[in-house]
C-alpha positions in Angstrom: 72.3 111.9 64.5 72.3 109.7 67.2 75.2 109.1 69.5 77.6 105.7 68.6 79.3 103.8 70.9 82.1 101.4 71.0 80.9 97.9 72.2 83.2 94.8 72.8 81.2 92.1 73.9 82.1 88.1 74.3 81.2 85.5 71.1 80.4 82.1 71.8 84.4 80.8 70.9 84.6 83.2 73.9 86.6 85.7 71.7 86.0 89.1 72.0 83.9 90.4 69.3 83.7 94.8 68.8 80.4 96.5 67.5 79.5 100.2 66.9 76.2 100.3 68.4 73.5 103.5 69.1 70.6 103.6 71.7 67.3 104.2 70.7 64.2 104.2 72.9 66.1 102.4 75.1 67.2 99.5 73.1 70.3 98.7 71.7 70.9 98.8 67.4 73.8 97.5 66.1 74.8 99.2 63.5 77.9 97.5 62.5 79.7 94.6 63.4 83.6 95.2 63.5 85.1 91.6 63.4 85.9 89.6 66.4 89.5 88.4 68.1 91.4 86.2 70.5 94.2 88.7 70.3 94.8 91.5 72.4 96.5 93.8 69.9 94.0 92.6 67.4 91.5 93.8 69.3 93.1 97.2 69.5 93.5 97.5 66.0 89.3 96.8 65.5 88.1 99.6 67.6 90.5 102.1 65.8 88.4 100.6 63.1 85.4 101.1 64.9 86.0 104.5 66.2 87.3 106.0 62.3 83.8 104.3 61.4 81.9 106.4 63.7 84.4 109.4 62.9 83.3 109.1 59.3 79.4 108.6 60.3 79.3 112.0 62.9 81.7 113.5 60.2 83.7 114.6 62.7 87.9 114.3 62.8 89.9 111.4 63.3 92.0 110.5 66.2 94.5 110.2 63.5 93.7 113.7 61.3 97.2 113.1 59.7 96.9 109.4 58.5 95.0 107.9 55.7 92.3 104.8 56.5 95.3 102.3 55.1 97.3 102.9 58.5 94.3 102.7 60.9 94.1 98.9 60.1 97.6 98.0 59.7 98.6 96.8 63.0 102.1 97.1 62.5 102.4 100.7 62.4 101.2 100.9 66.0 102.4 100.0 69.4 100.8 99.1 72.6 102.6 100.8 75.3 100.7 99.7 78.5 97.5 101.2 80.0 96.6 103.0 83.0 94.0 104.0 85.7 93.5 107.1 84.2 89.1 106.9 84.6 90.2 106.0 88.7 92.8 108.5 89.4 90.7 111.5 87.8 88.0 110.1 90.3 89.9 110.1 93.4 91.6 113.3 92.5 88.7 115.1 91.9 87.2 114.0 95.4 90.7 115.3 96.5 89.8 118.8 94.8 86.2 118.4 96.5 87.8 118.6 99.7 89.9 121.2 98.9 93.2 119.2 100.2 94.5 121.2 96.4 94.6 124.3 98.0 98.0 123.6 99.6 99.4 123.6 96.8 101.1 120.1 97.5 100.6 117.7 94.4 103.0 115.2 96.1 100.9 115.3 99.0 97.5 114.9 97.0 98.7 112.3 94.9 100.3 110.1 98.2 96.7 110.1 99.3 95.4 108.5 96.1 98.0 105.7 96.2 97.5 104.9 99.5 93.9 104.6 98.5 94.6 102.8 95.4 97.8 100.4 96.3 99.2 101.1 99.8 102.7 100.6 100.2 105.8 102.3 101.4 105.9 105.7 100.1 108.7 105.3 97.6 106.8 102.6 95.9 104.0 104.9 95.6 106.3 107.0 94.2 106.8 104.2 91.7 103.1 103.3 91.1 102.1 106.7 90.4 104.7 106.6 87.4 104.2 103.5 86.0 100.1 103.2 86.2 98.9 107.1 86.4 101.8 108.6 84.3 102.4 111.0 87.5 106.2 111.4 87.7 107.3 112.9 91.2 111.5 113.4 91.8 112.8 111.6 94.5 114.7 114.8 95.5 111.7 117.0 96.1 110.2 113.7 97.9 112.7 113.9 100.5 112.9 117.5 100.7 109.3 118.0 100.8 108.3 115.5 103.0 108.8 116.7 106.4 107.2 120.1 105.7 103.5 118.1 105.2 102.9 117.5 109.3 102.1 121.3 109.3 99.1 121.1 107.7 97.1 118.9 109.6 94.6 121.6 111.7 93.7 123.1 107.9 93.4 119.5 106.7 91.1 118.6 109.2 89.4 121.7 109.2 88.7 121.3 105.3 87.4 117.7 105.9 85.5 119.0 108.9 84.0 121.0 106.4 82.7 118.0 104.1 81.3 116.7 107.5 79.3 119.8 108.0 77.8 119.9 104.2 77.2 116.6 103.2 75.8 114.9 105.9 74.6 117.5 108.3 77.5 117.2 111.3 76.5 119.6 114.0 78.4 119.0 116.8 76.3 117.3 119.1 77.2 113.9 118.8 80.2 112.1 118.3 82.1 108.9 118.8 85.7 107.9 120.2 87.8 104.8 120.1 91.5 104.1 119.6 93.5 101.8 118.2 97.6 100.5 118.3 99.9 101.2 115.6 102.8 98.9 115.8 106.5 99.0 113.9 108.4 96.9 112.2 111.2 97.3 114.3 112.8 96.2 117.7 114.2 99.4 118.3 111.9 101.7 120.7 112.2 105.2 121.7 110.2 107.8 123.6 107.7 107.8 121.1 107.4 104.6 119.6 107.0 101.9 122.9 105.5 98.8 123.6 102.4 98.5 125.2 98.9 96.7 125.2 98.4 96.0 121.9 95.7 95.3 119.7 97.3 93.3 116.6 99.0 91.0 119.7 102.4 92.5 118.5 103.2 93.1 122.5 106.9 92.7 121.4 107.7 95.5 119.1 107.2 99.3 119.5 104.2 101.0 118.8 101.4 103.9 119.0 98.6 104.8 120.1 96.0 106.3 117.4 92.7 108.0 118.7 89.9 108.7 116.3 87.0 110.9 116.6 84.1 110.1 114.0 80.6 111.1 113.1 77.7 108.8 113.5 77.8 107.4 109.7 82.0 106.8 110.7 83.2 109.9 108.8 86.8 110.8 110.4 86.4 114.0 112.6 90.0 114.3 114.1 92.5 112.2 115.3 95.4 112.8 117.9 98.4 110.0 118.1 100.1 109.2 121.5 103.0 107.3 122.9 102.7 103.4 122.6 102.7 102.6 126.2 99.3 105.4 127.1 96.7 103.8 128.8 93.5 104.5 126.3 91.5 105.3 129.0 93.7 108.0 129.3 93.5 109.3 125.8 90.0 110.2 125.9 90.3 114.0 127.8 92.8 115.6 126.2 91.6 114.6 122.8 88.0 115.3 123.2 88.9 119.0 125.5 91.2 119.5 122.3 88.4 119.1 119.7 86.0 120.9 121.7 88.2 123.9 122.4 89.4 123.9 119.0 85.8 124.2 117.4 84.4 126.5 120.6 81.6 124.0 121.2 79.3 124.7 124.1 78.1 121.3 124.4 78.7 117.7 123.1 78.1 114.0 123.9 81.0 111.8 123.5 80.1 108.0 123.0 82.7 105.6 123.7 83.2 101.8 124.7 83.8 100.8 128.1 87.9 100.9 128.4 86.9 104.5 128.8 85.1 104.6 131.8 86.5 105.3 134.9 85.7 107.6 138.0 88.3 109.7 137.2 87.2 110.5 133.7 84.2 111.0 134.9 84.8 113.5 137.0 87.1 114.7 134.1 84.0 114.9 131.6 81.6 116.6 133.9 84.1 119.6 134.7 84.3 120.4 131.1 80.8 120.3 130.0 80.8 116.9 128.3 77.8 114.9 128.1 78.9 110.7 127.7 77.7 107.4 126.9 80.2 104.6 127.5 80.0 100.9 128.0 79.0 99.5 131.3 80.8 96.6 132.5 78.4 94.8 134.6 80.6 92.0 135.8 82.2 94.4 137.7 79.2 96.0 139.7 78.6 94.1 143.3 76.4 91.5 143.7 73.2 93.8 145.2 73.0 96.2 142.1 73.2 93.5 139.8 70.2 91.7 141.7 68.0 94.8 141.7 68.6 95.2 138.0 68.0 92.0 136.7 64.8 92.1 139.5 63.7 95.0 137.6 64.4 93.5 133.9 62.3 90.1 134.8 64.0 89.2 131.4 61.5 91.1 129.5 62.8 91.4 125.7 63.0 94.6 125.1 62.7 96.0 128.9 65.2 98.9 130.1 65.9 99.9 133.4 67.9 103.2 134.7 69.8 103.3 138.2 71.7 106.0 139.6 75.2 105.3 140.3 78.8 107.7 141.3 79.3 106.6 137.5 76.3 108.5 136.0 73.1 106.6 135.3 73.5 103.0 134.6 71.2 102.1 131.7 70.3 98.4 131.1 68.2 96.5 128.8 67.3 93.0 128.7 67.6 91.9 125.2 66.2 87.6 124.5 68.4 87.4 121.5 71.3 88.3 123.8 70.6 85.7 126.6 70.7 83.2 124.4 74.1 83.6 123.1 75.7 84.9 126.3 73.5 81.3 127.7 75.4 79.2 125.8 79.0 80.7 126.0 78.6 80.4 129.2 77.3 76.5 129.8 80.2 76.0 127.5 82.9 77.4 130.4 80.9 76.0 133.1 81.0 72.4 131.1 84.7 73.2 130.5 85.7 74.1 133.9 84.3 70.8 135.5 85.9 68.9 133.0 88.9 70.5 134.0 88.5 70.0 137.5 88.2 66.0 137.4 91.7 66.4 136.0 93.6 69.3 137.8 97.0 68.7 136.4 95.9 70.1 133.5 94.6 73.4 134.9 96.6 76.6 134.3 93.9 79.5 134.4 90.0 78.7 133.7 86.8 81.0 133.9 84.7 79.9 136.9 87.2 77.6 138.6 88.9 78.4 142.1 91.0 77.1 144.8 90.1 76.3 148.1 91.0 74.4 150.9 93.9 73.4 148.4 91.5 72.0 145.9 89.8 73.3 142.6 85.7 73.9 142.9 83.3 75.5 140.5 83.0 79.3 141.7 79.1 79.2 141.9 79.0 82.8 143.7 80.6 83.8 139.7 78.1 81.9 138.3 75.4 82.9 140.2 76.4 86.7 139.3 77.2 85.8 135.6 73.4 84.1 135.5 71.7 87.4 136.4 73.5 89.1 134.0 72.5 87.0 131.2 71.0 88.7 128.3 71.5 92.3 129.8 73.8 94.8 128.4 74.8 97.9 130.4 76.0 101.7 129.4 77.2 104.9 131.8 75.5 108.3 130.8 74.9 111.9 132.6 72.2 112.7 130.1 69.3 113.0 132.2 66.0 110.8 131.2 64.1 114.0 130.9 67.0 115.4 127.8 67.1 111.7 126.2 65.4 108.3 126.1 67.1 105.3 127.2 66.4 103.8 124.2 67.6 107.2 122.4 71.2 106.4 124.5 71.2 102.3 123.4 70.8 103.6 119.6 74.0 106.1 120.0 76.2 103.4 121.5 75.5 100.5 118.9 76.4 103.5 116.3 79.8 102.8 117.9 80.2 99.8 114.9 80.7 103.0 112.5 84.4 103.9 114.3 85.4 100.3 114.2 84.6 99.7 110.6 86.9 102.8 110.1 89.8 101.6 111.9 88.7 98.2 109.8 89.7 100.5 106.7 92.6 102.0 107.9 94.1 98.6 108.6 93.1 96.4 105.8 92.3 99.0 102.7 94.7 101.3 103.8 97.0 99.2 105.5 98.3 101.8 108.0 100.4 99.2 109.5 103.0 97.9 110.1 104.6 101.4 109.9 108.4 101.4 108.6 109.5 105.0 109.6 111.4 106.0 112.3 111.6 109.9 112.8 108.3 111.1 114.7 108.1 113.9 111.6 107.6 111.0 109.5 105.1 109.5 111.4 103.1 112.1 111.4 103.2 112.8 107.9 102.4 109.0 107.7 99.1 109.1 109.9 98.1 112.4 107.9 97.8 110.5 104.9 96.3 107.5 106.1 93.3 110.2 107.7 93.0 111.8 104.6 92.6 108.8 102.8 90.0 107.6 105.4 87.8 110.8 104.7 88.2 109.8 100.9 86.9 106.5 101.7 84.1 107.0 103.6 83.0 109.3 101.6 82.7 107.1 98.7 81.5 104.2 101.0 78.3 106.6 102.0 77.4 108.4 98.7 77.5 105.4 96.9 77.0 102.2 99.5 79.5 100.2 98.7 82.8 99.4 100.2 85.8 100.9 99.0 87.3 97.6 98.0 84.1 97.1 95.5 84.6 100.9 94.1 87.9 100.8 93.4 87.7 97.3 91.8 85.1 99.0 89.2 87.0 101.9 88.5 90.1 99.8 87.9 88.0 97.7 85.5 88.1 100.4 83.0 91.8 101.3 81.9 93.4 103.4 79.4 95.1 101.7 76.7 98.5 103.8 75.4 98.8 103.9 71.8 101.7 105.0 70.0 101.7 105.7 65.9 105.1 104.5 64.7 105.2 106.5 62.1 103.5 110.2 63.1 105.2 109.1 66.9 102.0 110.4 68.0 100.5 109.0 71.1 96.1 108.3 71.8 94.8 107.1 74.8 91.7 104.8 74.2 89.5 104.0 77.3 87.6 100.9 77.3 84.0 100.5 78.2 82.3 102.3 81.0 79.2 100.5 82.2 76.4 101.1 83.9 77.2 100.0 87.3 80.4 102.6 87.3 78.1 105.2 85.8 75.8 105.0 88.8 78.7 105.3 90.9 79.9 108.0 89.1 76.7 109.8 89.3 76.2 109.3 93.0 80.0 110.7 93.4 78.3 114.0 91.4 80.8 113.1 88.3 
């Protein structure tokens, strides 16, 4: 006998119309048309038509073994009780099982992550979601009791997602990338962990920290480290990179980072500890002699790279057409700005390529001068040795460095990991836990499946449970609504 499904499909009154249908050769048979409804419980009550149809076909028993066919279509002996996302949280929690994040035997935990995924919020309206639309009931006692305990498991929690980075796509160690990011409160009250500083959201008022990230190449979350809001990230980079490599007893490894990171005392840093680097060059900040050779050496030929030795490392460059045309017209745009500016000086605060002198403002031609051999060229700092890597090899690592922003894009917008409402430092941490584990969740969705996780989880949402509850056996049956082939594919590339 061949297998029967449940098909609701839209009628040209735009009512929803249900069908038991089978597959054969691949092509759909109808093999019998329910009836058709503008109703929501109407509709409910023809696919428990529908499904004691295909009970009585396969001769298997009813969802309702206790009833006779008479209360299966009278509406009135049932009541709709609300649905839930019970084809999304089985998902995400078995993801949650695949990394293990079970074995602490911390359901609270587990299921904090999947909210966060699902509807961030503050953690007692998780509390509160997790009731209402997975039927997951957690006590607010144990909440507060148990909360606390969870920063303690970070090294195991890493080590487990580590783990997934290791099978699934290949991490070995060699390569890995580094930015951070501010965290900022909403509070005015600061303390000696939570200060202002330079901040990224432009929140230079309230408190905040600092969050560093280390990822893989595809943007999988590695390890993170968080810091006081005032730390210079420049000065983040060591301790968390010597940490992570202690940690794992790596030999070797190339860090690549952007160009805040860069200094000679980093430098100097990364070369006594046996750590190879490619970071962001800022050009505008060599003198005027280097820059002349380079772009000498370039003759803005698309494509062209050129490698000097510096007390930086080896400054790699390459000339890129593309690139000089955009940097070409931001800049004609400040020059044409800056004399308009200086025909009316009143109205000058702070301009690029304008200066005073002799108690008048002039165009600063030797800046524009240096900022015209420049155009087009794009620099990065390495101690890899030509011989061990390619330039082009080095250029191809660095714009991999997109992967950690798009993760900090998904912390801050999917998982909203800001603005942050606790106080106690405990709490924090058990805060930015979450928010990392939910990260790994992400991205691992995002890369067996290539989509975002906004698109995912819309999908899985579309198909809900509906709670059905037989007034007069009190017995309760869930009905799922249709699963179709675009969330089967993502299903099957999850391994579900």
């Amino acid at each position: 006998m061949s297998e029967f499904h449940i098909r609701t499909t839209k009628t040209s009154s735009k009512a929803k119309a249900v069908q038991v249908v089978r597959y054969e050769n691949r092509r759909m048979i109808i093999v019998k048309h329910i009836g058709s409804s503008h109703n929501p419980d109407e509709l409910i009550k023809l696919k428990l038509i529908a499904r004691e149809y295909i009970d009585k076909l396969t001769k298997q028993p009813s969802l309702f073994p206790n009833e006779q066919p008479k209360n299966l279509v009278n509406i009135k002996d049932f009541q709709y009780l609300g649905f839930r996302y019970g084809l999304l949280y089985e998902t995400l929690h078995g993801l949650c099982k695949r990394f293990n994040f079970h074995r602490h035997r911390n359901q609270l935990l587990v299921d904090l992550v999947i909210a966060r995924i699902i509807q961030p919020g503050s953690k007692l309206q998780a509390i509160e979601f997790l009731k209402e639309f997975l039927g997951i009931e957690h006590r607010r006692e144990y909440f507060y009791r148990d909360l606390p305990k969870m920063k303690t498991i970070k090294e195991p929690i890493a080590q487990k997602i580590l783990s997934i980075a290791k099978k699934e796509f290949n991490f070995n160690f060699s390569l890995i990338f580094y930015d951070v990011t501010t965290l900022y409160f909403e509070s005015d009250r600061a303390d000696d962990f939570r200060k202002p500083g330079f901040s990224k959201d432009n929140k230079f008022n309230q408190p905040q920290i600092v969050l560093g990230l280390i990822v893989t190449k595809e943007g999988f979350p590695l390890w993170y480290q968080i810091f006081e809001g005032n730390k210079f990230e420049g000065h983040t980079l060591i301790p968390i990179i010597k940490d992570f490599k202690k940690k794992h007893k790596i030999d070797t490894i190339t860090v690549v980072a952007d160009a805040a990171m860069i200094s000679s005392e980093n430098i100097k840093l990364l070369s006594s500890a046996s750590l190879n680097y490619i970071v962001g060059a800022r050009l505008a900040n060599l003198r005027l002699s280097l820059i002349k050779t380079v772009s000498a050496k370039l003759k803005n030929s698309d494509g062209k790279t050129v490698r000097v030795k510096t007390e930086l490392g080896d400054l790699i460059c390459e000339y890129s057409e593309k690139r000089y045309r955009k940097d070409k017209r931001e800049m004609d745009k400040y020059i044409k700005k800056a004399e308009s500016l200086i025909k009316e000086p009143g109205k000058i605060k702070r301009a690029k390529y304008v200066k005073v002198q002799n108690q008048s403002y002039q165009l600063n031609k030797t800046l524009i001068e240096k900022n015209e051999l420049l155009l087009g060229i794009k620099g990065y700092y390495t101690n890899l040795e030509l011989s061990e890597v390619e330039d082009k090899t080095i250029i191809e690592h660095y714009h991999n460095l997109w992967q950690i922003e798009h993760a900090f894009r998904i912390t801050k917008s999917d998982l909203q990991i800001r603005p942050i409402y606790h106080r106690k430092k405990e709490i924090i941490e058990v805060h930015v836990l979450i928010c990392f584990m939910a990260l790994a969740v992400c991205k691992y969705m995002e890369l067996k499946t290539e989509q975002s996780t906004q698109s995912i989880l819309k999908q899985l949402k579309s198909v809900t449970d509906a709670r059905i509850k037989n007034r007069l056996s009190g017995q309760e049956v869930i009905l799922r609504s249709e699963i179709n082939s675009d969330i089967e594919l993502i299903l099957k590339n999850l391994r579900f």
